[in-house]
NUZAVO-240019 format. One line per field, with one value per residue (C-alpha): x, y, z; chain. Coordinates in steps of 0.5 Angstrom, whole numbers, m for minus. Example, Ala and Ser with C-alpha at 12.3 -4.5 7.8 and 13.67 -1.06 7.14 Angstrom:
! residues 2
px <- 25  27
py <- m9  m2
pz <- 16  14
semi <- A  A
This chain:
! residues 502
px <- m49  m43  m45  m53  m49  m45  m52  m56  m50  m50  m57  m57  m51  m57  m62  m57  m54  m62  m63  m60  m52  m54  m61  m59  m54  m59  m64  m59  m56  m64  m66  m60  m60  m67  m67  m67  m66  m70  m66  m61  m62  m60  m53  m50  m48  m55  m57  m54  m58  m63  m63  m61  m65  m72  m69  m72  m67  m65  m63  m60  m56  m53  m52  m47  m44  m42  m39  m42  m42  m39  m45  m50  m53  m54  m58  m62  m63  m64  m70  m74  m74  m76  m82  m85  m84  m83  m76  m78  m71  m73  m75  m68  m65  m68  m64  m58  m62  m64  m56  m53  m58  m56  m49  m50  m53  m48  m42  m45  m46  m38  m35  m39  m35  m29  m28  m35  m41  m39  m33  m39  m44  m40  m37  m44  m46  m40  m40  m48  m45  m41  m43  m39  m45  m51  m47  m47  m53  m58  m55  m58  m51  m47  m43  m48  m50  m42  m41  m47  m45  m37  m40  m45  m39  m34  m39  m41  m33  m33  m39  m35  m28  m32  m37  m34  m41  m42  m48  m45  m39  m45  m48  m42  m40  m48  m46  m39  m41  m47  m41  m38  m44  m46  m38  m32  m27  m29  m27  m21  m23  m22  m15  m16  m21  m15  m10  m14  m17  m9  m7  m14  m11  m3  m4  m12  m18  m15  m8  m12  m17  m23  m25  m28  m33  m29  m29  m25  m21  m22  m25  m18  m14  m21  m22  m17  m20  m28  m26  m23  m29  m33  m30  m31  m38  m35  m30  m35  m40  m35  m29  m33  m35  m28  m25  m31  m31  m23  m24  m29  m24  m22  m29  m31  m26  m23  m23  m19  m12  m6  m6  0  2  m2  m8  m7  m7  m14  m17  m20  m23  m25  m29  m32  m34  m30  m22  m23  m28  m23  m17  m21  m23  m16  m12  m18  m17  m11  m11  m16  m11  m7  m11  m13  m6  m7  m15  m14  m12  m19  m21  m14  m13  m20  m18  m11  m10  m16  m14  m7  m9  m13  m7  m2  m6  m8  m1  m1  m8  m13  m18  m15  m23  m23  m31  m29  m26  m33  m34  m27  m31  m34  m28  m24  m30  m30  m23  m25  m31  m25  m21  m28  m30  m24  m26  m32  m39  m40  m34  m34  m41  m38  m33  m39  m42  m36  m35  m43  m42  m35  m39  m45  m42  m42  m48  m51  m48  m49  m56  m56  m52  m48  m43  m37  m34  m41  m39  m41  m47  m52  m59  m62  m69  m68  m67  m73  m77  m75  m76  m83  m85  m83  m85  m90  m92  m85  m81  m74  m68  m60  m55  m48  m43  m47  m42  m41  m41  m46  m51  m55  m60  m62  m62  m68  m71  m71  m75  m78  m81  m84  m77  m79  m77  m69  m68  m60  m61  m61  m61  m63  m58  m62  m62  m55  m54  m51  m51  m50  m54  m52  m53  m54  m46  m50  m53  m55  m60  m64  m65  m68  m76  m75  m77  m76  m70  m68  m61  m58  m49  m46  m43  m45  m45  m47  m46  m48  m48  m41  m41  m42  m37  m36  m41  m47  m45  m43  m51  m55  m51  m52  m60  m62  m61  m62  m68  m67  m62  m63  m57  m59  m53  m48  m52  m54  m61  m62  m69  m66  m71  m70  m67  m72  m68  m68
py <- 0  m4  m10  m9  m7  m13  m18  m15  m14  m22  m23  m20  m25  m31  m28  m28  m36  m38  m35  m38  m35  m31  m28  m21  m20  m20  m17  m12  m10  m9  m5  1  0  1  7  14  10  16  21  22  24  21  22  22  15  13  18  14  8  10  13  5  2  5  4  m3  m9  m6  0  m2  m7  m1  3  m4  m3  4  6  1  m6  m8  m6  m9  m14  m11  m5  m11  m14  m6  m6  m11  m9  m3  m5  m9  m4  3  8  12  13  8  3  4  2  m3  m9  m7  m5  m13  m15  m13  m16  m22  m21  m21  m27  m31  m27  m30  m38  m37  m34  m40  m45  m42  m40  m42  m39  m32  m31  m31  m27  m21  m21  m20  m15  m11  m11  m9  m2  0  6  4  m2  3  7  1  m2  5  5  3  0  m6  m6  m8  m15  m16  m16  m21  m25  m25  m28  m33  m36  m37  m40  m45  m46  m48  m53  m56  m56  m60  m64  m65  m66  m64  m61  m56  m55  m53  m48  m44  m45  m41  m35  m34  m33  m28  m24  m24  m21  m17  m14  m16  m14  m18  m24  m22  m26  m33  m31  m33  m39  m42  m41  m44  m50  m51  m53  m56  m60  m60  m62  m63  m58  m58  m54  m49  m47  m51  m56  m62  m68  m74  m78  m81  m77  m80  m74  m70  m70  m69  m62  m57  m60  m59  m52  m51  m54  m49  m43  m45  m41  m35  m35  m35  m32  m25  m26  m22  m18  m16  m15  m11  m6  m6  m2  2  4  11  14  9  11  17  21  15  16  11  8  11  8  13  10  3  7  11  4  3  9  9  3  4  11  13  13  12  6  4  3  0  m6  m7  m7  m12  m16  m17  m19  m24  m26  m28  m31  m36  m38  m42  m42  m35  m36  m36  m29  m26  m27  m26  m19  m18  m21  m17  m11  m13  m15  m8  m3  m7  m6  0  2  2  3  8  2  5  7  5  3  m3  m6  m6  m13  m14  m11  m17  m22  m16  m16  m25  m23  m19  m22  m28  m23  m21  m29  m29  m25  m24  m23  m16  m14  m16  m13  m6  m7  m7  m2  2  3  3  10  12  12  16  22  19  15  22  25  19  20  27  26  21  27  26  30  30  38  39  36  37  39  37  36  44  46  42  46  52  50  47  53  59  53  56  53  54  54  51  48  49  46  47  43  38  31  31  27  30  28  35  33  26  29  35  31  24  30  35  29  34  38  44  42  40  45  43  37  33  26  24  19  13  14  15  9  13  16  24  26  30  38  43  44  51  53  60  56  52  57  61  62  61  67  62  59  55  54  50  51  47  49  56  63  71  71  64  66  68  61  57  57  56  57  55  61  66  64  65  72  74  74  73  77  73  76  72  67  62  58  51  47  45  48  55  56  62  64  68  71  73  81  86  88  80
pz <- 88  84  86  83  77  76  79  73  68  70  69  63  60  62  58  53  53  53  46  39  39  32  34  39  34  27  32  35  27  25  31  29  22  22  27  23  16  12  15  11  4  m2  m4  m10  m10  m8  m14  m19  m16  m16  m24  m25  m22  m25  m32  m36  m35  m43  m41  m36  m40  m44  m38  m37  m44  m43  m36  m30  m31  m24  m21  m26  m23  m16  m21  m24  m17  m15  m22  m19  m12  m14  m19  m12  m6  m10  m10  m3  1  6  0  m3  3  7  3  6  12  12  9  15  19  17  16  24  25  20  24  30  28  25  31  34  30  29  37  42  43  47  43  36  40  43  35  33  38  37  28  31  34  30  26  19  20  21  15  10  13  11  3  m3  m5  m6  0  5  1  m1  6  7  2  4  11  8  3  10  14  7  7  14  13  7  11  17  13  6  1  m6  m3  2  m4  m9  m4  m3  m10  m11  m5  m8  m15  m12  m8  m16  m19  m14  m11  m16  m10  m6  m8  m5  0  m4  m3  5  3  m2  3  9  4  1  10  10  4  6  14  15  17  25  23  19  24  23  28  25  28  29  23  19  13  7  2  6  m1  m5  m2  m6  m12  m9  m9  m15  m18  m14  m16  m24  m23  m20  m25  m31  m29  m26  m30  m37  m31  m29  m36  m38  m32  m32  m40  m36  m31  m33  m33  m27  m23  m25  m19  m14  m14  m13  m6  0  6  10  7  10  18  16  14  20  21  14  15  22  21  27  27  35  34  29  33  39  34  31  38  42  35  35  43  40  34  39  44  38  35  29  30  27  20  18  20  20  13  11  13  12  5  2  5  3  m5  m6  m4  m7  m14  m12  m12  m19  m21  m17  m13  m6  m4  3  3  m2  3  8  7  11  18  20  20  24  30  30  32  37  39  41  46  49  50  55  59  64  61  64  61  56  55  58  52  47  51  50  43  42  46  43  36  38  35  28  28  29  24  18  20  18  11  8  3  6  9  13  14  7  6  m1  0  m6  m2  0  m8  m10  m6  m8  m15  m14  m9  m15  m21  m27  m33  m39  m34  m36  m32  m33  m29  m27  m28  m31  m32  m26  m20  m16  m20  m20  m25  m22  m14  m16  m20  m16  m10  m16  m20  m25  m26  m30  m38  m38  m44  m46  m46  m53  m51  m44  m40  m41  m48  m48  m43  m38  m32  m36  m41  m47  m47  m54  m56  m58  m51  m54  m59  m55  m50  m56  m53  m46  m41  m34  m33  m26  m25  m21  m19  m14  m8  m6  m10  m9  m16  m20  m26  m25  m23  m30  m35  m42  m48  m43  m38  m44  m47  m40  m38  m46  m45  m38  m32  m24  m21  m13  m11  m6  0  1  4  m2  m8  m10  m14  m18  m23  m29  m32  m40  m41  m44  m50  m52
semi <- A  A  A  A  A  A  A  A  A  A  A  A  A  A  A  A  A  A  A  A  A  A  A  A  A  A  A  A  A  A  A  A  A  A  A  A  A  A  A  A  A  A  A  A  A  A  A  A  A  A  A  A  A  A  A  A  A  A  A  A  A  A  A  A  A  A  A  A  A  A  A  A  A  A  A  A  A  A  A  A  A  A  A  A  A  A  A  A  A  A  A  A  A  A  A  A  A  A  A  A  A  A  A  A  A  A  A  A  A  A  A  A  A  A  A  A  A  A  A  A  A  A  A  A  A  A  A  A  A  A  A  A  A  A  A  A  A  A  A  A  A  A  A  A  A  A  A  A  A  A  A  A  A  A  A  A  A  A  A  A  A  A  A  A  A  A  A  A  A  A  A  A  A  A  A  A  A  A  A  A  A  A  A  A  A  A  A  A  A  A  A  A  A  A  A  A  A  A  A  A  A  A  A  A  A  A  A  A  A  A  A  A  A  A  A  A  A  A  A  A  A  A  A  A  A  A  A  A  A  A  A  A  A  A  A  A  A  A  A  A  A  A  A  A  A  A  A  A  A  A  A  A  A  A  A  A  A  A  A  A  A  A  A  A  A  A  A  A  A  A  A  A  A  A  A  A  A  A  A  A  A  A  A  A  A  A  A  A  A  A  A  A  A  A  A  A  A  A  A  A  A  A  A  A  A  A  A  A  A  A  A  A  A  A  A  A  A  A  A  A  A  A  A  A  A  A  A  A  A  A  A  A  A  A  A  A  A  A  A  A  A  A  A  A  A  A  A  A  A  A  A  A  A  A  A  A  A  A  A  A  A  A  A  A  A  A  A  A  A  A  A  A  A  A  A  A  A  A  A  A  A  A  A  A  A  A  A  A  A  A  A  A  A  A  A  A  A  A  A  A  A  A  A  A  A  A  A  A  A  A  A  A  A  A  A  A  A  A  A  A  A  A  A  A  A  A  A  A  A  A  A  A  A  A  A  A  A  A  A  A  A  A  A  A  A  A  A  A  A  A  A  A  A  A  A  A  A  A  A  A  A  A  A  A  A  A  A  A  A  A  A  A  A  A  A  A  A  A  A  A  A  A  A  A  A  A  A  A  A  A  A  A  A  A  A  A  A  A  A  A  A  A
């Protein structure tokens, strides 16, 4: 029996040489990636999206102006997806579904390159099952596209180092400016890129790990200068970006807090989505850092230098968010996928095989929702149900907490799609260019006339009325009374109905 195994497992490696080194793995990235995409509802950073995303490209300008300028031009992209393939679930997300897949293959061609042909295949296998792959690769946010384009700019880089032209500078100029637009901090990984161009420069491209065709190396003490000059647009283009987010911090960012050290050894769960497949990448890259000796700059850097930038600023101001960080993942896999070329293939496909099943749990639970923690998920589908099931015409809606980042509105009404009359609300969060519309500063007024009215509290609440604080409680327990009160995971809706004596 092991004998069959291992001819079949070596089989299987055959198959595998014969085929371009980047496509199982984009193959591979797609086929997880796409399984159960639709799955998870919504989740509030998805919710925000979302409201972005359909709003007219001068609302979204105001939305940038006021608190989400960072994340502009990915909503902008986002606005013109949508206008073409529509805002379902699935529809939202399959531009990080098809990012991923290409991370994949791009990972592959590096890890072909800067290591051989086994060593960029099992890396790309390996980023393929990783659940924090599936997690970012099934999300309508930037993360997937960062990591993307934090690959495609190395792989140019690379291109650049071992066959210097103005062309091959002027395409990674193009992909590190669109990293800039689409994730500011993922230009943290042109600290890894400086530092590899500056030895390149110094000492020539074979002490800085990129292996060059032989030829002779006139345009050596030109690179530095090339790639300064292919920075010029990033910075052009990212640096308004940067100074405008950065005013915008205190209502973008307002529930991080300042980095600890604890936080570093979480990284890697944080990132995969698994403590367990977190701590098998980071011991099988390091085996593979060794293995490379100075070949390992490249990748080591692009995954320690970014990491290390983030927390060290994090430390004086709240940017510590682990999921920042996703675009690093790939770089930690090429290491790994080093180490595993170093071995037999079956092996080393036992190894991908082995972390595919350790993140099995978690690729389930992402799927079922993407809250964190996932033992808390938030049904707004459900709620929206309720509300539609019971819904007459007058009918009117009240949330609580309203500024808040669940985005109660946005979530029954991205599944409602014909809300009952936001009866609070004096001006909506586009007209405002916000994510948060602005509510009646006399609650009790603009309830006046109002006989039905659907309340919507997080979490979950016998009483929900008890459960609204401030004049918008005190105006809905004066002249209404709950008539039923329904669960759903995370929320809690009630329909009040006016009291008699009112």
């Amino acid at each position: 029996m092991g004998q069959l195994s291992e001819r079949s497992a070596g089989a299987a490696w055959e198959h595998l040489r014969r085929l371009p080194v980047w496509l199982p793995p984009a193959l591979l990235t797609l086929a997880v990636t796409v399984t159960g995409l639709g799955s998870a509802q919504l989740w509030r950073d998805e919710l925000a999206t979302w409201s972005a995303a359909t709003r007219s490209p001068g609302d979204l300008a105001r939305l940038a102006g006021t608190i989400d300028a960072a994340t502009g031009p990915y909503y902008l992209l986002m606005h013109l997806w949508t206008r073409v393939f529509g805002d379902s679930t699935i529809a939202l997300r399959v531009p990080a579904v098809l990012a991923m897949t290409v991370a994949a293959g791009l990972l592959a061609v590096l890890g072909a390159w800067l290591v051989d042909r086994r060593g960029g295949l099992f890396a790309g296998l390996l980023f393929a099952v990783l659940p924090g792959t599936s997690r970012y690769g099934q999300e309508a946010r930037p993360y997937a596209l960062a990591t993307m384009l934090a690959v495609l700019a190395t792989v140019l880089l690379v291109t650049a180092l071992r066959r210097p032209s103005w062309s091959r500078w002027a395409g990674y100029a193009a992909a590190v400016a669109a990293l800039g637009l689409i994730h500011l901090i993922a230009l943290t990984v042109l600290a890894a890129h400086a530092l590899v161009v500056l030895i390149a420069w110094w000492r020539g491209p074979a002490p800085a790990g990129i292996a060059t065709p032989a030829q002779p190396d006139a345009g050596r003490d030109r690179r530095v200068w090339r790639w300064l000059v292919a920075v010029v647009p990033v910075a052009l283009l990212a640096g308004p970006l940067l100074i405008k987010a950065r005013t915008q911090q205190s209502r973008q960012l307002n529930w991080v807090h300042l980095a600890r050290l604890d936080d570093l050894t979480a990284l890697p769960g944080g990132v995969t989505q698994s403590s367990v497949v977190g701590g098998l990448l980071v011991g099988v890259a390091a085996l593979g850092a060794a293995r490379l000796g100075r070949r390992a700059l490249l990748p080591v850097s692009a995954v320690l230098l970014p990491v290390l930038l983030l927390f060290a600023a994090g430390t004086v101001v709240p940017l510590w968010v682990p999921r920042y960080l996703v675009f690093v993942v790939p770089f930690a896999c090429l290491l790994a996928g080093a180490a595993l070329a170093a071995v037999a293939a079956p092996a080393a496909l036992v190894v991908v095989v082995l972390a595919g099943l350790l993140g099995l749990p978690d690729q389930a639970a992402l799927r079922r929702t993407h809250e964190w923690p996932r033992s808390a998920p938030v049904d707004y589908a459900g709620a929206a149900r309720v509300i539609a099931d019971g819904q007459r015409p007058g009918d009117a809606v009240v949330y609580s907490p309203r500024h808040s980042w669940l985005f109660l509105d946005l979530g029954i009404e991205y599944h409602l799609g014909d809300p009952p009359r936001d009866v609070l609300v004096t001006e909506d969060e586009v007209r405002r260019g916000d994510l948060w519309a602005a509510e009646c500063p006399e609650p009790a007024r603009c309830l006046a006339g109002t006989t039905r009215v659907w309340l919507v509290v997080s979490g979950r609440h016998a009483e929900p009325l008890a459960a609204v604080s401030g004049a918008k409680g005190d105006a809905l327990r004066a002249d209404f009374t709950v008539t039923q009160v329904w669960q759903r995971p995370g929320l809690t809706v009630a329909l009040l109905t006016s009291r008699p004596d009112r």
